[in-house]
C-alpha positions as CSV (number, residue, x, y, z in Angstrom):
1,X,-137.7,-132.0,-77.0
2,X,-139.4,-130.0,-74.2
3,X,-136.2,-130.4,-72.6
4,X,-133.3,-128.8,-74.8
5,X,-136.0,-125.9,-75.3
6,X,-136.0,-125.5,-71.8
7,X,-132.3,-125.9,-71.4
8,X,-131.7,-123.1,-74.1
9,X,-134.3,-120.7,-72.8
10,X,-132.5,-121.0,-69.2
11,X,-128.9,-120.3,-71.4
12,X,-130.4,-117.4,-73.2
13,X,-131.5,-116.2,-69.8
14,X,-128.4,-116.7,-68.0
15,X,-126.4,-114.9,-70.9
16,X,-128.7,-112.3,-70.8
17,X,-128.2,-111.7,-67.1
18,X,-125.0,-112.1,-66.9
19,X,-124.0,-110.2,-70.2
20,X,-123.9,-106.5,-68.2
21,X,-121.3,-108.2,-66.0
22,X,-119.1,-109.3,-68.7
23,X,-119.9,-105.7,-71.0
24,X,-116.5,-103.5,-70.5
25,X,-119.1,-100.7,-70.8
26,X,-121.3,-101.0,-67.7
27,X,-123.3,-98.0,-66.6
28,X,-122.1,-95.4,-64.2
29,X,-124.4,-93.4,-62.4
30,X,-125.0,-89.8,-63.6
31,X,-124.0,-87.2,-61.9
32,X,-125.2,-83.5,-62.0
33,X,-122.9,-80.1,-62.8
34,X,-123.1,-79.1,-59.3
35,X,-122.9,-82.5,-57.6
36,X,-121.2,-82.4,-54.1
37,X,-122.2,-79.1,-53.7
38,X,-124.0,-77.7,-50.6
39,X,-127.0,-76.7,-52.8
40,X,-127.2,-80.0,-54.2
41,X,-127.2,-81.4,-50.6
42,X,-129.9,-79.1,-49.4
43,X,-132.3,-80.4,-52.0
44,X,-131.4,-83.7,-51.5
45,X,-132.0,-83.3,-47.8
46,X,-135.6,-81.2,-48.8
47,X,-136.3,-84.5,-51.1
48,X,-135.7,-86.6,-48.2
49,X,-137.5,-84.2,-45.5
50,X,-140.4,-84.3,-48.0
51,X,-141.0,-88.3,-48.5
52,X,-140.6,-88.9,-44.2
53,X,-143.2,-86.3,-44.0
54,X,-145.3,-88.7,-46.8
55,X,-144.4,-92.0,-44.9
56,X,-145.3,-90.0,-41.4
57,X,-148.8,-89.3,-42.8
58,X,-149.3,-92.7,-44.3
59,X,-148.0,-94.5,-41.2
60,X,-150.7,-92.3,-38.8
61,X,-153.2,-93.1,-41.8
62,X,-152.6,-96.5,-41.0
63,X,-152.5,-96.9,-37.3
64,X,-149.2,-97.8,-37.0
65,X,-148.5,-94.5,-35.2
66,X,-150.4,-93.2,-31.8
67,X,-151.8,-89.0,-32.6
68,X,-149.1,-87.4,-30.1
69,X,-146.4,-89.3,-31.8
70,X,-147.6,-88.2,-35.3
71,X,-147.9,-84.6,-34.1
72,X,-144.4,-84.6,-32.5
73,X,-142.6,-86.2,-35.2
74,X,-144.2,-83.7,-38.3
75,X,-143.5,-80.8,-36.1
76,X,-139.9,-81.7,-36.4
77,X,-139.6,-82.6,-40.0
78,X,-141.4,-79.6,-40.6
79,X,-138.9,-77.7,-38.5
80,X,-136.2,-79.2,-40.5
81,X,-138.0,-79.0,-43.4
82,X,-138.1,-75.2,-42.9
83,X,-134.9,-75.1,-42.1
84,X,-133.8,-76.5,-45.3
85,X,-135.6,-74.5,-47.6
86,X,-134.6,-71.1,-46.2
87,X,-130.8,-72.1,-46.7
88,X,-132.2,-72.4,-50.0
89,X,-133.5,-69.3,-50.4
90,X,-130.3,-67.8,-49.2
91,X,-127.7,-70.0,-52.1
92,X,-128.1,-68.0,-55.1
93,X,-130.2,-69.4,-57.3
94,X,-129.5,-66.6,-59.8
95,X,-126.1,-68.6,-60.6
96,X,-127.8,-71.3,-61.8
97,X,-128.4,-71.1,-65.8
98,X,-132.3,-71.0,-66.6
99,X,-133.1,-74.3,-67.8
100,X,-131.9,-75.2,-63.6
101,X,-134.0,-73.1,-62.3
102,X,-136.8,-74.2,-64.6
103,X,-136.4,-77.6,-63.5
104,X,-136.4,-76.7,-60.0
105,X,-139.2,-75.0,-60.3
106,X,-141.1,-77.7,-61.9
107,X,-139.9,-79.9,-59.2
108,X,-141.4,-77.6,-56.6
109,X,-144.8,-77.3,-58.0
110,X,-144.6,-81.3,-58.5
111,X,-144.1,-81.5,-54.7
112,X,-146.5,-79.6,-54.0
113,X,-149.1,-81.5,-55.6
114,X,-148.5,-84.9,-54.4
C-alpha cells in the first residue's frame, strides 16, 4: 500500500514538473516600454554598480579582502558609479510619464536605505 501511494505521489510530482514544459502557454519574460534603451541600460548598469559596491563591503567585512584592495576597488565603482548617474541626470527624465518617475524615485530612496 505504502508503495502505490508513493508511486502516485512521485507521478503527481513528475506531472507537476513537467506540466510548464508541455503548457503551449509558457511564461515570457516581461519587458519594460523603454527596454533596450540607453536609459534603461544606465540603470541597469547603476543596479549592478550598486550590489558590487554591497558584495565589496561584505567581502572586506568578512576578511576575504586585504584594506588597500577594498579601498582601490570602491574608489572605482564609485567612479563608475558616478559616472552612471550623471548620464542620468543628463537623459530627460521629463519624457518619462509620472507614474516612471515615481517609481524611480521610490527605487532611489530604496537604495539608499539598504
Amino acid at each position: 500500500m505504502t508503495l502505490i501511494a508513493c508511486g502516485l505521489l512521485a507521478l503527481g510530482v513528475l506531472a507537476y514538473m513537467i506540466s510548464p514544459m508541455l503548457d503551449g502557454s509558457a511564461r515570457r519574460p516581461r519587458t519594460t516600454r523603454f527596454a533596450g534603451s540607453r536609459r534603461d541600460d544606465l540603470l541597469k548598469k547603476k543596479d549592478f554598480i550598486f550590489s558590487s559596491i554591497r558584495e565589496l563591503n561584505i567581502d572586506y567585512n568578512m576578511g576575504k579582502l586585504a584594506a588597500e584592495d577594498h579601498e582601490a576597488l570602491r574608489q572605482e565603482y564609485m567612479n563608475e558609479a558616478s559616472d552612471v548617474l550623471d548620464e542620468l541626470d543628463r537623459t530627460a527624465v521629463s519624457d518619462l510619464p509620472v507614474e516612471e518617475q515615481i517609481e524611480e524615485a521610490v527605487r532611489a530612496v530604496r537604495e539608499i536605505r539598504q
